[in-house]
Steps between C-alpha positions, in 0.01 A plus 500: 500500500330191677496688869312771327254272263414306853456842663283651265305135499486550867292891437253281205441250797347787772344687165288225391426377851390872583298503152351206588373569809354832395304310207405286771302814691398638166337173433340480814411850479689551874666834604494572105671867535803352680496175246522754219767679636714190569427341203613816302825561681571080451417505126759805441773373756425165348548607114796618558675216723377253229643657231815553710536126528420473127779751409737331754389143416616557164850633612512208707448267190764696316770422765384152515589487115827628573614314832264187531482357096334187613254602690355732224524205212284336806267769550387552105602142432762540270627189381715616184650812430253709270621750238501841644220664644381164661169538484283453833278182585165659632370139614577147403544138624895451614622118392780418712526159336497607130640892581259690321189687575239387417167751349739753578329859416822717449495889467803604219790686619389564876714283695811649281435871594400412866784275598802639299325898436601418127379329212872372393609335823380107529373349798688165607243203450576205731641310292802730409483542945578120536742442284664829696430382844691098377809716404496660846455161681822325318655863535372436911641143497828637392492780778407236734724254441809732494339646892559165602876493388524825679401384860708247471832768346375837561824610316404302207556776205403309234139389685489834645460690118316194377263563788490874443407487107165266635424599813250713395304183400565308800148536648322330181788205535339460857160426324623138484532419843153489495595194322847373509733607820808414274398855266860440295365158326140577517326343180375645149118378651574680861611765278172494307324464829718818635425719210122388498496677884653789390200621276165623716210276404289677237114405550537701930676789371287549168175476721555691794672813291191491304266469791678783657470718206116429486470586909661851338340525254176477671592730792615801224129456357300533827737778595509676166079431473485658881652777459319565160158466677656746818612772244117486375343437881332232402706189620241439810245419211699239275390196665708282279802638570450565894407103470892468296676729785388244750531214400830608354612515847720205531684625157829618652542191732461254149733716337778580782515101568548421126737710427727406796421141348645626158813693697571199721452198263641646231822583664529092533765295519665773766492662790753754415508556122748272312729437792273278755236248426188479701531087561851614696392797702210259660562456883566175732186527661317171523109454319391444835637824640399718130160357517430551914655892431286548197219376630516719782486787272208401324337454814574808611439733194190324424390625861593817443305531152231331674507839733544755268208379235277499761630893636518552152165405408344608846645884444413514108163391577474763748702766298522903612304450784774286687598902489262600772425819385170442491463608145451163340310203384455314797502775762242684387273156502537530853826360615797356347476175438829230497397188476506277165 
């Protein structure tokens, strides 16, 4: 379901950059019969990608219920486990110190029928989560500690079914060697400490879900209002919303890099799900040698955006008459200009 949400993202991205472009022209009053036509084929292309990542973004949230608990308590900031339907928290102030939201402006029964498609299933709040995740971690410690016996006496039966009742919970035992290397006598407070990890932080993933939602939302109206005004020919003459289609441009990019933010750190503590943690899947290399490599990157791809704002710009500016069919803005003012 993700693939397919980041594809159809990927289809909103060219759509409103295309849209944009075109109320760019219309604006300017530029090559207006090819504007309109682009800006009519972006604006129904466009309605339908977004509402294909709306329909698949929702899917997406449904598995996430199912698969990644945590994450969604995270996401609507779901500190205790509501009666059934939870109800959803529109906007609010998350208090990580005090675990409630504060102002919270909550719409009854939505989050329930969104994130379980019932209104008798609860949703997990994160304190019920915690509690869960410190019964894996002594469950890991066991699995752990019996692994150990069986390096040492791989024919070990007794370690061996010991090992085989827990091992499933091994990978949250090995969220204490982020604090303890002997994991079999780790303390209650490294316990604490481990448990702590295991939950997302609340205030990142509550914002940026909630910032990409708005990005969405915002795209769906400019799309929906676009292709209103086409059906009626008269989107060239709504200023306003030729004004919204442009400067809605960078739309897609705000909400494709927030909701990687929500995907990535909200998977936290692990690299692969429940079974290794991200602080032991980090490599040997030296700060020296991470910093020289990633600075080269930046270096380079800030070179290369360099190049292709100013092609980008250069070519927008100039528009259908980079075409050369001499039919177009700048050609027929006697010769096509390229420079900014």
């Amino acid at each position: 379901v993700k693939f397919v949400h980041t594809v159809a993202a990927g289809y909103v991205t060219g759509s409103m950059f295309v849209l944009g472009i075109s109320a760019f022209y219309l604006l300017k009053h530029q090559d207006v019969a090819f504007a309109r036509r682009s800006f009519r084929i972006a604006s129904g292309f466009g309605l339908a990608a977004i509402l294909s990542v709306i329909v698949l973004g929702d899917e997406s949230g449904y598995t996430v219920g199912e698969v990644q608990r945590a994450k969604l308590a995270a996401i609507e900031a779901e500190w205790e486990t509501q009666t059934a339907p939870a109800s959803f928290t529109l906007i609010g102030l998350p208090n990580e110190d005090t675990h409630k939201t504060d102002y919270a402006i909550k719409i009854p029964y939505l989050l329930g029928l969104i994130a379980t498609r019932s209104i008798d299933e609860q949703i997990d709040g994160l304190d019920v989560i915690a509690e869960r995740k410190r019964h894996r971690i002594e469950n890991g410690m066991i699995a752990y500690e019996n692994l150990q016996i069986l390096r040492e006496d791989k024919d070990n039966a007794i370690a061996k079914g010991i090992f085989e009742k827990h091992k499933a919970d091994l990978g949250h035992g090995l969220l204490l060697k982020k604090y303890t290397e002997n994991v079999v006598d780790a303390t209650p407070a490294q316990i604490d400490l481990a448990v702590h990890d295991a939950i997302p932080k609340v205030a990142p993933m509550f914002w940026t879900f909630r910032g990409m939602v708005f990005c969405g939302v915002m795209m769906l109206f400019i799309f929906a209002a676009s292709f209103y005004f086409n059906m009626k020919r008269d989107a060239h003459n709504q200023r306003w919303l030729l004004k919204m289609a442009f400067w809605g441009i960078p739309l897609p990019w705000i909400a494709s890099e927030l909701g990687w933010i929500v995907a990535e750190y909200g998977r936290q503590p692990w690299t692969i799900a429940n079974i290794l943690p991200t602080h032991l899947s980090t490599s040997s290399l030296s700060s020296d040698q991470l910093y020289s490599s990633i600075g080269g990157f930046v270096v380079m791809y800030t070179a290369l955006l360099v190049i292709e704002l100013f092609l980008m710009v250069k070519y927008i500016r100039l528009g259908a008459s980079s075409l050369h069919t001499g039919n177009y803005h700048f050609e027929k003012q006697g010769g096509v200009h390229v420079g900014l």
